[in-house]
C-alpha positions in Angstrom: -0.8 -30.7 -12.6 -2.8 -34.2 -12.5 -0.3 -35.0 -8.8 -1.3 -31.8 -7.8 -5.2 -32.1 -8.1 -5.6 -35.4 -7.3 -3.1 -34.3 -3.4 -5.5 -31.3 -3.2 -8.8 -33.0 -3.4 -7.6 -35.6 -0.7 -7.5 -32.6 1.9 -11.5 -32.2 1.0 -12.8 -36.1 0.7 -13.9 -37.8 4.1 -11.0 -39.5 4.7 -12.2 -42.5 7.3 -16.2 -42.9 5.5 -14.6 -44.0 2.3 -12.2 -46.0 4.0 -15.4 -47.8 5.7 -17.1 -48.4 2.1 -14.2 -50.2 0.9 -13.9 -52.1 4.3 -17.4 -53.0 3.2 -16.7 -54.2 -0.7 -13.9 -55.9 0.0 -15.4 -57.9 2.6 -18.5 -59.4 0.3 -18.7 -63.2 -0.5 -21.3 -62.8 -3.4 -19.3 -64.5 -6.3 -20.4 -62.3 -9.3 -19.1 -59.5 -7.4 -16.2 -60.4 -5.6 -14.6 -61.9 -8.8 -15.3 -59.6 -11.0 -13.3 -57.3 -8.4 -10.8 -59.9 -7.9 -10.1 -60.3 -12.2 -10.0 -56.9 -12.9 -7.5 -56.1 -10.0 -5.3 -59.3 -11.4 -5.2 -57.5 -14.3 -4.9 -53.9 -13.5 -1.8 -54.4 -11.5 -0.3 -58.0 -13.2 -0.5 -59.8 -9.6 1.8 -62.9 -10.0 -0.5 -65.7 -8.2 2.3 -68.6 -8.7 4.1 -68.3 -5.4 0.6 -68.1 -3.3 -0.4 -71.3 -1.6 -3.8 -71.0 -3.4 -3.1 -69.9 -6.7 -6.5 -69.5 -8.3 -7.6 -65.8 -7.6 -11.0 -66.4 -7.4 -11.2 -69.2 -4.9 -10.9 -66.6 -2.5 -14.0 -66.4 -0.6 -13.4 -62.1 -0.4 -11.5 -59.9 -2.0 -9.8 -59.1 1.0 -8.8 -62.9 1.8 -7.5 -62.7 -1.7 -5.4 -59.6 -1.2 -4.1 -60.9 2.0 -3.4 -64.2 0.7 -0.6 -67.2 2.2 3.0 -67.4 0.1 4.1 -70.7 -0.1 6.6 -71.2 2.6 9.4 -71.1 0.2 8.3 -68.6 -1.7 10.1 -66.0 0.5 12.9 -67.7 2.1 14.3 -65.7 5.1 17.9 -64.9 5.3 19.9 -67.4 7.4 23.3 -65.0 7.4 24.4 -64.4 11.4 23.3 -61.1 12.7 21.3 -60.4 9.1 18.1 -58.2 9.6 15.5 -59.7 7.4 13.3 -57.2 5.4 9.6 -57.6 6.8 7.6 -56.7 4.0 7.4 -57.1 -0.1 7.8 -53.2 -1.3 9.9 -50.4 -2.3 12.0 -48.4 0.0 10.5 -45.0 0.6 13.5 -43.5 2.2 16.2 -45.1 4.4 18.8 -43.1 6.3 19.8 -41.5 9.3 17.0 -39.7 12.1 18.7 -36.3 12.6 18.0 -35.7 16.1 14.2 -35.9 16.2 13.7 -35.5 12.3 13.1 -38.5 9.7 13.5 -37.7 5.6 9.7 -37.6 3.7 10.7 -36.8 0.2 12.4 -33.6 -1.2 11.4 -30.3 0.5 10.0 -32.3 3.5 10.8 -33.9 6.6 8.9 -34.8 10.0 9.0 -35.2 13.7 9.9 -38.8 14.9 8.3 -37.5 18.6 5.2 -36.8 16.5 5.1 -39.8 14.8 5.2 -42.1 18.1 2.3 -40.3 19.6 4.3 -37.6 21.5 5.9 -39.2 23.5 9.1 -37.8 24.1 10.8 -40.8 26.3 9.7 -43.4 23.8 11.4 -41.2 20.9 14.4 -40.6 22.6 15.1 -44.6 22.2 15.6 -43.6 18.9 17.1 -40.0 18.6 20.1 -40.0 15.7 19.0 -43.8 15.2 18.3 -45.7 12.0 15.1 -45.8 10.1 13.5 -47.4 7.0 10.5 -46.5 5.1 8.9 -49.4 3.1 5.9 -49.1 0.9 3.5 -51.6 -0.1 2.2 -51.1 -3.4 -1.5 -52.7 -4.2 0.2 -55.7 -6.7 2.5 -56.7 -3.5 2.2 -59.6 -0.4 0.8 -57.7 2.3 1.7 -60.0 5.4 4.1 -58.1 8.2 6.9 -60.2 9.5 9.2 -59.8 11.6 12.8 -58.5 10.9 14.6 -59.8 13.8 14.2 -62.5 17.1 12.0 -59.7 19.5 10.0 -59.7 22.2 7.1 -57.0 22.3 7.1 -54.3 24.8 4.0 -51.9 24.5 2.0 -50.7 20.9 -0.2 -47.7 20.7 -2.8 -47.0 18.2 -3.3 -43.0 17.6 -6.0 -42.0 15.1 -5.6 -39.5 12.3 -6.1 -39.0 8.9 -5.7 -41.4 5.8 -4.1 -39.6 3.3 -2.6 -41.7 0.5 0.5 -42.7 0.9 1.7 -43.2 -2.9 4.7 -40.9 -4.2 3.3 -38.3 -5.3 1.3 -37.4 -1.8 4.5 -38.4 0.3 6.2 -35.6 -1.9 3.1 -32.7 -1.1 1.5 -33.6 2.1 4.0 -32.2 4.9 4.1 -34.8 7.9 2.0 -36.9 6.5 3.4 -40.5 8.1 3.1 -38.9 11.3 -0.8 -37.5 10.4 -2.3 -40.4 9.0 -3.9 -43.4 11.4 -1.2 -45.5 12.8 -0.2 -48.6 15.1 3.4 -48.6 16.7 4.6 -50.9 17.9 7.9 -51.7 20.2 10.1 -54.3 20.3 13.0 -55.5 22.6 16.0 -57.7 21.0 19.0 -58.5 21.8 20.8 -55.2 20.1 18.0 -52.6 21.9 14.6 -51.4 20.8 13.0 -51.3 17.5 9.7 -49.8 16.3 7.7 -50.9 13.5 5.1 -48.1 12.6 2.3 -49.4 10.8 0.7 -47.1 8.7 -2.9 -46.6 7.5 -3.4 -44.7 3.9 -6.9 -44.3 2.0 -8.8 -47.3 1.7 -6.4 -49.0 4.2 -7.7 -48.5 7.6 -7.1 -51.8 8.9 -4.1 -53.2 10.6 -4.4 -56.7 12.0 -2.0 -58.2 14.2 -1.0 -62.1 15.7 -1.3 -61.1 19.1 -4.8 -59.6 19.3 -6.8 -59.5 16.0 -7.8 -56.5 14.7 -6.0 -53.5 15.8 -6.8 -50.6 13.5 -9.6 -49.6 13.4 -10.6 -49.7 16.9 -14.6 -49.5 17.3 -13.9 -46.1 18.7 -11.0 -43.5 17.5 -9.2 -42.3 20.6 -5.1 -43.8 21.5 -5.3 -47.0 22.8 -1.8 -48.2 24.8 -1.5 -51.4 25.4 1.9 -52.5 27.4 3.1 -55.9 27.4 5.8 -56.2 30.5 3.3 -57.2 33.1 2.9 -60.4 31.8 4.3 -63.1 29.2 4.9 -60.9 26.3 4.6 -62.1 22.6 8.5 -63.6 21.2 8.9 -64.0 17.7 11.7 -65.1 15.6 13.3 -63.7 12.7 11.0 -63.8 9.7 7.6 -64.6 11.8 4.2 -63.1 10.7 3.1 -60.5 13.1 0.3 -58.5 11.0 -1.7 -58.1 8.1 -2.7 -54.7 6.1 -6.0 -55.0 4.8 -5.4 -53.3 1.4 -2.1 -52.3 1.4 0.3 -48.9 2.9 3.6 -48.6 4.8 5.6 -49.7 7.7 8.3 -47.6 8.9 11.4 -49.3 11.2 13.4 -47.6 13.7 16.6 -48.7 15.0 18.6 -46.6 18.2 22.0 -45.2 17.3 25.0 -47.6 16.5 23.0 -51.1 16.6 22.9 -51.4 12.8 24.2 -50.9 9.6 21.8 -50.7 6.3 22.8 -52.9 3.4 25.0 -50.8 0.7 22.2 -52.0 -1.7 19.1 -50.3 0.7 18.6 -46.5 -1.1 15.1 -44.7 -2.1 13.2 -46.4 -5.3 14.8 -50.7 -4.4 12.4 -53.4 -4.2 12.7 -55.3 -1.6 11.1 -59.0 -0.6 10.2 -60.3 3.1 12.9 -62.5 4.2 15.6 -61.0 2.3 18.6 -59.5 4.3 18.8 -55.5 4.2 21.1 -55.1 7.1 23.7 -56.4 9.7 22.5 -55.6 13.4 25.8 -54.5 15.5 26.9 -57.1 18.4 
């Protein structure tokens, strides 16, 4: 009943100015305030402190340098096995599987359009038609750094506005379409196996996405699609297990692979915590 009311009310509350107030909060260096914040989230959601490179929760100068914060560098050691895909966030798997033609698994009773979900565009999709995907959410307690799974080069990303439904399990399981409604950044990759997409998506209270190569990405100053393509020039290489973006506050990234180019760990199944750097599967040579 509580699920139910709390799904409803998001369809009524303004979706993008709340979003903005806690852009705001999270933002201010005045100490009484920002560690008050900072304590009680410590202790609402047992944040483990010891791997971060500053360990001391209120040295932060914001709240939101705080919940961005640096791991140690061996905190979250990345997989060294050949042909490993290395999982790019901290989180819980959503859903993993199979895209049936153009349709990726939500949660029971609900599905959505992988077309719809990369903007519409119907040649970009088809990359990835039958393919493989991955959906990996960030919970609030978890390292919210974005690395990369695999060595890739970038091709093109494309921010398209929408709305900022929460993305926790119970809205996933009532909101119909909901990764391909809410604000999003995808971006494309090239590697050596084919593409791969990493969709980047905004919830409540997370309408920022910040990436290596340009800064702030999501929220642009004005909410319209914004395509930005890569091939004309040197485009950004990463290897396996490089940072590539930040949520500020934290959401869910979604990875798409084209047919017969990988093969999910056994392990990789709805409700498994996963860590960044951590193998979840074997790309196909």
């Amino acid at each position: 009943m509580l699920a139910r009311l709390f799904v409803s009310l998001q369809y009524l509350l303004p979706h993008h100015r709340i979003t903005a107030l806690t852009h705001w909060l999270t933002r201010i260096e005045w100490s009484p305030f920002k560690d008050f914040i900072i304590r009680r989230f410590v202790q609402a959601f047992q944040v483990d402190m010891s791997s971060a490179v500053e360990q001391n929760p209120t040295a932060y100068p914001s709240f939101n340098q705080f919940f961005t914060r640096a791991l140690t560098p061996s905190a979250r050691p990345i997989t060294d096995k050949n042909g490993a895909l290395a999982c790019p966030v901290d989180g819980t798997v959503s859903e993993v599987g199979t895209i049936e033609a153009d349709r990726l698994y939500q949660a029971k009773g609900h599905d959505f359009s992988l077309t719809a979900l990369l903007g519409n565009r119907d040649q970009c999709a088809a990359q990835f038609s039958n393919g493989l995907f991955a959906t990996l959410y960030l919970a609030p307690s978890d390292y919210h750094r974005i690395h990369i799974p695999c060595d890739a080069r970038l091709r093109e990303t494309l921010y398209i506005p929408g709305r900022l439904f929460s993305v926790n399990a119970a809205t996933v399981a009532r909101v119909p379409g909901l990764f391909a409604r809410n604000e999003r950044l995808v971006a494309i990759f090239d590697t050596d196996h084919g593409p791969m997409a990493m969709v980047m998506v905004g919830a409540m209270n997370v309408g920022s996405v910040e990436t290596v190569w340009s800064g702030v990405e999501m929220p642009p100053s004005r909410r319209w699609q914004r395509y930005r393509k890569f091939a004309g020039q040197t485009p950004p290489e990463f290897v396996r297990g490089d940072e590539i973006a930040r949520f500020n506050m934290g959401s869910t990234v979604i990875l798409l692979f084209p047919e017969n180019t990988l093969q999910w760990d056994t392990f990789l199944s709805a409700g498994a915590s996963v860590r960044m750097g951590q193998s979840i599967g074997k790309l196909i040579t």
